[in-house]
VEXKETOR-333746 format. One record per residue: x, y, z of N, C-alpha, C in turn; residue number from 1. Coordinates in nm, 3 decimals, m for minus. Layout:
# residues N
<voti n_px="X" n_py="Y" n_pz="Z" ca_px="X" ca_py="Y" ca_pz="Z" c_px="X" c_py="Y" c_pz="Z" sevo="NUM"/>
...
END
This chain:
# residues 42
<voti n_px="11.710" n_py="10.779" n_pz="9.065" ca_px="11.745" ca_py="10.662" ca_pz="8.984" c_px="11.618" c_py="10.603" c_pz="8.921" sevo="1"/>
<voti n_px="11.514" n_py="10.553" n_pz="9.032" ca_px="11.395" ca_py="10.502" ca_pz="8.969" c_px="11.366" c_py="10.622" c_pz="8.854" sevo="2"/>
<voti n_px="11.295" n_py="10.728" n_pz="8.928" ca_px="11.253" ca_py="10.831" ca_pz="8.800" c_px="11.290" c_py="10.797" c_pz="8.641" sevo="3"/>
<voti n_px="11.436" n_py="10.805" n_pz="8.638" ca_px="11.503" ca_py="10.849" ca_pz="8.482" c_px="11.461" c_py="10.693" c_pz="8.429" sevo="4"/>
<voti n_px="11.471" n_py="10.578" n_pz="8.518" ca_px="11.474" ca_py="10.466" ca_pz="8.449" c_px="11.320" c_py="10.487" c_pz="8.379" sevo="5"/>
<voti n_px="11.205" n_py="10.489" n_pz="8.481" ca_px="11.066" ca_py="10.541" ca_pz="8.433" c_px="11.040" c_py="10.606" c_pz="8.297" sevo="6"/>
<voti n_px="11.100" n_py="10.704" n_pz="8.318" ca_px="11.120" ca_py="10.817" ca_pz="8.182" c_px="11.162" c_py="10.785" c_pz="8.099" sevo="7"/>
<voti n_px="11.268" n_py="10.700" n_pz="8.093" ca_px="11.338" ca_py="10.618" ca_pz="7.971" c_px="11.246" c_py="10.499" c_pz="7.903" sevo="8"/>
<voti n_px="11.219" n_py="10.430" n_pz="7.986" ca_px="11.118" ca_py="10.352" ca_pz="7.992" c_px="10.962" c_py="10.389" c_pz="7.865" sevo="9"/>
<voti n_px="10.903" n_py="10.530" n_pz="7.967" ca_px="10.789" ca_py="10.556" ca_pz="7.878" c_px="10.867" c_py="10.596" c_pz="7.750" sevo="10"/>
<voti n_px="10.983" n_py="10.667" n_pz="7.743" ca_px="10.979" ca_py="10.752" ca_pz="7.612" c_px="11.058" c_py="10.609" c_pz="7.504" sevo="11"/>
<voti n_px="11.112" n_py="10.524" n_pz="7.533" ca_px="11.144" ca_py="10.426" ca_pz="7.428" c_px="10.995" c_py="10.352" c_pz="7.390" sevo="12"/>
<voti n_px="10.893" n_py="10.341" n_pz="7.514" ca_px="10.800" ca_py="10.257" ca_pz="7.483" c_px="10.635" c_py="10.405" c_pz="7.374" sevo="13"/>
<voti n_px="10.712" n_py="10.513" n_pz="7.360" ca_px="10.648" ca_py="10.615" ca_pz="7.284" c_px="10.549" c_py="10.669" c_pz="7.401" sevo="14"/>
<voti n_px="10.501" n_py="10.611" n_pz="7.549" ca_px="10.404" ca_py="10.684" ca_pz="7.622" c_px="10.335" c_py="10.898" c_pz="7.552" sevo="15"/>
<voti n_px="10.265" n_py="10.843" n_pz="7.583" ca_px="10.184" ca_py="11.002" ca_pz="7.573" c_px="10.218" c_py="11.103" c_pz="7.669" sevo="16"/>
<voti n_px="10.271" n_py="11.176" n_pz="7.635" ca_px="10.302" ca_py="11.331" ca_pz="7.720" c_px="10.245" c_py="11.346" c_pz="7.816" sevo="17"/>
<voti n_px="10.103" n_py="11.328" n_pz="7.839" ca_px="10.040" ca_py="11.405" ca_pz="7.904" c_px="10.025" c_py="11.267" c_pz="8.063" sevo="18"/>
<voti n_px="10.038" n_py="11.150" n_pz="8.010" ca_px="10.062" ca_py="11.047" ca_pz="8.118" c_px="10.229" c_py="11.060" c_pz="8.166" sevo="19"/>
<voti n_px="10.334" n_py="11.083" n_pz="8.080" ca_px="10.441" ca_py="11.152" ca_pz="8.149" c_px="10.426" c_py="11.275" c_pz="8.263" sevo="20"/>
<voti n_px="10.343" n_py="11.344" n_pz="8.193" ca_px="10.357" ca_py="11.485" ca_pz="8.301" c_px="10.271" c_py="11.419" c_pz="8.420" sevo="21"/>
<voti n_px="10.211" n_py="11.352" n_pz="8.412" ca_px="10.080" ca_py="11.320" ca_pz="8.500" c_px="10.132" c_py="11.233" c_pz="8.630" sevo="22"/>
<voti n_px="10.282" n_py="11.152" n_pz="8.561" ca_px="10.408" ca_py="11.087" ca_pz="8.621" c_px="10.495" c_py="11.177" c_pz="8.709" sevo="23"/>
<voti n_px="10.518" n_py="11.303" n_pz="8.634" ca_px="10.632" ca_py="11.342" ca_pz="8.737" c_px="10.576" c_py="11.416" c_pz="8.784" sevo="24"/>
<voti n_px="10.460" n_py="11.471" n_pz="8.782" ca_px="10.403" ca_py="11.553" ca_pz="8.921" c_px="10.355" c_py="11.490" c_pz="9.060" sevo="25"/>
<voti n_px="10.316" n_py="11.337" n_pz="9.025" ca_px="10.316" ca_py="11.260" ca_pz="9.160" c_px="10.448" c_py="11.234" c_pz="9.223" sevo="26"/>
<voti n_px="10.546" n_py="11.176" n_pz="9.109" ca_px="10.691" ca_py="11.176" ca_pz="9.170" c_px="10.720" c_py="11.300" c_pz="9.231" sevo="27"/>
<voti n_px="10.704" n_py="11.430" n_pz="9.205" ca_px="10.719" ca_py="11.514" ca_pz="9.294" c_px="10.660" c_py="11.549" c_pz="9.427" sevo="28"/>
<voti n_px="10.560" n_py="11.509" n_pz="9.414" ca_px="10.460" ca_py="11.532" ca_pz="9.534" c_px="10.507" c_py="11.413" c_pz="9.667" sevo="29"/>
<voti n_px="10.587" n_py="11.302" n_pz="9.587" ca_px="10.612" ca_py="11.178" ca_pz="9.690" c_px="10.773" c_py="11.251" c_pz="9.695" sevo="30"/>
<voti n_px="10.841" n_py="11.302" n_pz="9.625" ca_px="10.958" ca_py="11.333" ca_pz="9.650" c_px="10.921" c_py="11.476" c_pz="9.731" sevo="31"/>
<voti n_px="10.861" n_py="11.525" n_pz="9.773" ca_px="10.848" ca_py="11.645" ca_pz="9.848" c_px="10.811" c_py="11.582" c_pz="9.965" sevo="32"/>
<voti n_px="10.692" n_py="11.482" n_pz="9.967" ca_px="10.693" ca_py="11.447" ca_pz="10.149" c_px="10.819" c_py="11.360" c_pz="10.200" sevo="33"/>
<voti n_px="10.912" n_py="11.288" n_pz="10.083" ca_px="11.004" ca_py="11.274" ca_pz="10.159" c_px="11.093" c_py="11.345" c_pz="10.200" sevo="34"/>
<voti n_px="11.101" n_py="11.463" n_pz="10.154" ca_px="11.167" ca_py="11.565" ca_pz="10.168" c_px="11.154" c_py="11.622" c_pz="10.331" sevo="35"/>
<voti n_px="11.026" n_py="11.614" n_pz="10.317" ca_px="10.955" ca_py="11.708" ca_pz="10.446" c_px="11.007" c_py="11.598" c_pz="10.552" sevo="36"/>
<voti n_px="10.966" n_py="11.459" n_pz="10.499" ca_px="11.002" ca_py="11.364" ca_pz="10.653" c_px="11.120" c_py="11.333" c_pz="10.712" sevo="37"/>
<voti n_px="11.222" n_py="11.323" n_pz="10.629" ca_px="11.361" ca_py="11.353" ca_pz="10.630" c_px="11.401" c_py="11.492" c_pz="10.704" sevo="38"/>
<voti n_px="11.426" n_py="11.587" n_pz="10.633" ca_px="11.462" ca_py="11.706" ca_pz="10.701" c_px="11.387" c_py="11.773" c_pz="10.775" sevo="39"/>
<voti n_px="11.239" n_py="11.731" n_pz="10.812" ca_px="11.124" ca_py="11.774" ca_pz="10.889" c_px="11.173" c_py="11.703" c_pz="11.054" sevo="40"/>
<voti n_px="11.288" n_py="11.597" n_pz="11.033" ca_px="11.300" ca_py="11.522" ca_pz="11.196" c_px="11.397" c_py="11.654" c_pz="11.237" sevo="41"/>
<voti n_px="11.393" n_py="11.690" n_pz="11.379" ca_px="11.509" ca_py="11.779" ca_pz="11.466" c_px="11.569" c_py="11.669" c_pz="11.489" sevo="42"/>
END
């Protein structure tokens, strides 16, 4: 939910590509350790 709002966000406000990409590779990196901490519990 946050993400797309983000994305919508930069691309109405014209942001630069390269601060987008620079965006969703941390969002991934925080969406992967939650990943890990979540399905990482037995």
């Amino acid at each position: 939910m946050a993400a797309n709002s983000e994305q919508r966000w930069g691309k109405e406000r014209g942001g630069n590509d390269d601060m987008r990409t620079a965006t969703t590779e941390v969002e991934t990196m925080i969406t992967g350790t939650l990943f890990l901490f979540f399905f990482g519990i037995p």
